[in-house]
C-alpha positions in Angstrom: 0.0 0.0 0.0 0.9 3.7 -0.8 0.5 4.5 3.1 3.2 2.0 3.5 6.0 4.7 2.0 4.9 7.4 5.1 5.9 5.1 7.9 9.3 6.0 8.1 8.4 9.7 8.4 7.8 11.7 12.0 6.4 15.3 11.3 7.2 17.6 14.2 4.7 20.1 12.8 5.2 22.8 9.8 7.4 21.8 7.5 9.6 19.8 10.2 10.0 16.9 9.6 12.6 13.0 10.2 12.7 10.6 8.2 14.4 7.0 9.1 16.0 4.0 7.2 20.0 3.1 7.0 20.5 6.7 7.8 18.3 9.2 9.9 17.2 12.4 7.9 15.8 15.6 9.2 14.2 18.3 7.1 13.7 21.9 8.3 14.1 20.5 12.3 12.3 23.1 14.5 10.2 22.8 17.8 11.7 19.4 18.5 11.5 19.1 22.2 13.7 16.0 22.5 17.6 16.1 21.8 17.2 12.8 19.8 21.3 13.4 18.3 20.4 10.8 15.5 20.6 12.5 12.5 23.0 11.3 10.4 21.9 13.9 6.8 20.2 17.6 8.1 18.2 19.4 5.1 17.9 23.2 5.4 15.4 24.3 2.8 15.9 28.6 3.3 17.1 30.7 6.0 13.7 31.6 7.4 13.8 31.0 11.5 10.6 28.3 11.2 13.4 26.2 8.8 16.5 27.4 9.8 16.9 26.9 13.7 20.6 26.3 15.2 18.9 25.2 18.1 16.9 22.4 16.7 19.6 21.3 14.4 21.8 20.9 17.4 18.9 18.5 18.8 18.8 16.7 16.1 22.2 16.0 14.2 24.9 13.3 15.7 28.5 15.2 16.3 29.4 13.7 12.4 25.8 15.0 10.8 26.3 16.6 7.2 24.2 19.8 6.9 22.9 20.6 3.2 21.7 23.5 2.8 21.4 26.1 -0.5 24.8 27.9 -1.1 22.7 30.8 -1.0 23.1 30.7 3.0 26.7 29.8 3.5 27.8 32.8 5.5 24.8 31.8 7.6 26.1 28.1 8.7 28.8 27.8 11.4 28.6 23.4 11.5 31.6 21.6 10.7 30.3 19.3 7.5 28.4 21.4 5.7 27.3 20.6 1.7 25.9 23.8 -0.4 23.5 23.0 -3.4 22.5 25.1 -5.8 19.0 24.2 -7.5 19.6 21.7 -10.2 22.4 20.1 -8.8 22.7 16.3 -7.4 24.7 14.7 -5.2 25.4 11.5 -3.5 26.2 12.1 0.7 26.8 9.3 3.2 24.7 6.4 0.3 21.8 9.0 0.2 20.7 10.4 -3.4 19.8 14.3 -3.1 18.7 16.4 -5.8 18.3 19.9 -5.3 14.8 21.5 -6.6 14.3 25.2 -7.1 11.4 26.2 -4.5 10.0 30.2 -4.9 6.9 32.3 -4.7 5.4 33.2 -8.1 2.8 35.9 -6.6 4.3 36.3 -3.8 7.4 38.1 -2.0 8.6 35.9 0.8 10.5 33.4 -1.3 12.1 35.2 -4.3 13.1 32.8 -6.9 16.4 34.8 -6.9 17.3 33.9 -3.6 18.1 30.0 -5.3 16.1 28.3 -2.0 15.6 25.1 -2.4 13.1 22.0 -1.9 15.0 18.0 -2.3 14.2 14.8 -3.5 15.6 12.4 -1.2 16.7 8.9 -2.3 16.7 6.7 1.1 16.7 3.0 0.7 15.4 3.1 -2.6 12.7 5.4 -1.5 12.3 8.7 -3.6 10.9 11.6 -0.9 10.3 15.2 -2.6 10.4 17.8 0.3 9.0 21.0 -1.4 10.1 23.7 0.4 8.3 27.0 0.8 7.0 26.6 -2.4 4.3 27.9 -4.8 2.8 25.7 -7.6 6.1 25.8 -9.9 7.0 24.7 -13.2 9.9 23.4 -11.9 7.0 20.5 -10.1 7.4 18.8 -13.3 10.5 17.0 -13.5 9.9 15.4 -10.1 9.7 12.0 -9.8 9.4 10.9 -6.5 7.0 8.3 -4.1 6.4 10.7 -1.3 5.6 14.4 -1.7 5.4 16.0 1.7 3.9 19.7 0.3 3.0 23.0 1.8 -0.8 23.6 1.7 -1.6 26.9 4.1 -1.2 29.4 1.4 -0.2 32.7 2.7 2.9 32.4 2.6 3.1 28.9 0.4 0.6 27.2 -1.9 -3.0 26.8 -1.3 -4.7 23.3 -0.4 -6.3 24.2 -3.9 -2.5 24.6 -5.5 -0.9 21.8 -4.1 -3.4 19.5 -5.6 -2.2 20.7 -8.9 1.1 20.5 -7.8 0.2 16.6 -6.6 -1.0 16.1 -10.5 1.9 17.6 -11.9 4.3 15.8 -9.8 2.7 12.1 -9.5 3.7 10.7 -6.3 2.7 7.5 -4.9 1.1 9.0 -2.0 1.3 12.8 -0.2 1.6 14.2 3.3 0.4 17.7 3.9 2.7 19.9 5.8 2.8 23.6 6.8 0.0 24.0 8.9 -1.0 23.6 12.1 1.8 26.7 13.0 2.0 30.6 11.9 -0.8 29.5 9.2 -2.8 27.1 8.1 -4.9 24.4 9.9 -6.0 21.3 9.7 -9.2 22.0 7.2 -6.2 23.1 4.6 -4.7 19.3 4.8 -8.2 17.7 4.9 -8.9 19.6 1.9 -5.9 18.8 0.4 -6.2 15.3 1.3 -10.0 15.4 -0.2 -8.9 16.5 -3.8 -5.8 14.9 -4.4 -4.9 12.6 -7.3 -3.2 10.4 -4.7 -3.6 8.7 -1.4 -3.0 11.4 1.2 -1.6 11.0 5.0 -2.1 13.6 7.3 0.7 12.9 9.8 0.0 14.2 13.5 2.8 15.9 15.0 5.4 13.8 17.5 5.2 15.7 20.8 
């Protein structure tokens, strides 16, 4: 079953979220109220404090944790392994496939497409996971190809629920998880909404406390 593919994934609310196989990934850690120190891969998507947090990275990553993040932020990252993607790029880090996909506002300001931010697809066992990001709907959506699309649906700031269902068509995944809401903006009528149009099974993750 599609559900199957979400298993491995915690969501710690917004766009926070760990995923675990041979290696432990986190994406965008913030409000993690455990130091778990198990992170062996840390994704940064953009500098913005509700994805960028020092002190939730440090929760989360062991001593020897790579940090990607877009080179767009390097004089913003201190850690000692640190990997900077532009958007296009892909890489192979610790067995783990990354690709780096542009993620912007196009009717917006808060993510400019010149500021090269960036969402990943994540190959983890054989597992393709698409983390979009702060995203809008993008053309960019369609050269993913990934089983799990955890996508923003609050708007505001990010796509609508009504957006991100296009952006679930263009894309294709196997199955979806809603993510940024429940925090700043959004709620949970955006993911059930979401959840009721897509063109794929949708799992609406509740958040580890």
């Amino acid at each position: 079953m599609p559900e199957e593919l979400t298993k491995p994934i915690d969501w710690f609310g917004h766009a926070s979220f760990r995923i675990r196989g041979t290696k432990t990934i986190y994406i965008d850690p913030w409000k993690i109220k455990t130091a778990y120190l198990d992170g062996d891969l840390i994704f940064i998507t953009h500098s913005h404090y509700d994805h960028f947090s020092v002190d939730d990275i440090k929760k989360a990553a062991k001593p020897e944790a790579i940090i990607v993040a877009p080179a767009s932020m390097k004089s913003e990252l201190s850690f000692k392994n640190v990997v900077l993607l532009k958007p296009g790029e892909n890489v192979t880090l610790a067995e783990v496939g990354i690709e780096a996909i542009r993620s912007y506002n196009t009717n917006k300001k808060f993510h400019p497409k010149s500021n090269n931010w960036l969402g990943y697809v994540i190959n983890l066992d054989g597992v393709r996971y698409y983390h979009a990001g702060d995203t809008d709907l993008i053309e960019e959506m369609k050269a993913v190809s990934c089983d799990v699309a955890m996508l923003p649906v609050s708007g505001v700031y990010v796509m609508t629920a009504k957006e991100a269902i296009l952006a679930a068509q263009r894309i294709g995944p196997k199955v979806a998880i809603p993510m940024h809401w429940g925090d700043i903006v959004g709620g949970k009528s955006d993911a059930e909404q979401f959840a009721a149009g897509a063109p794929c099974p949708v799992v609406i993750k509740e958040p580890i406390k």
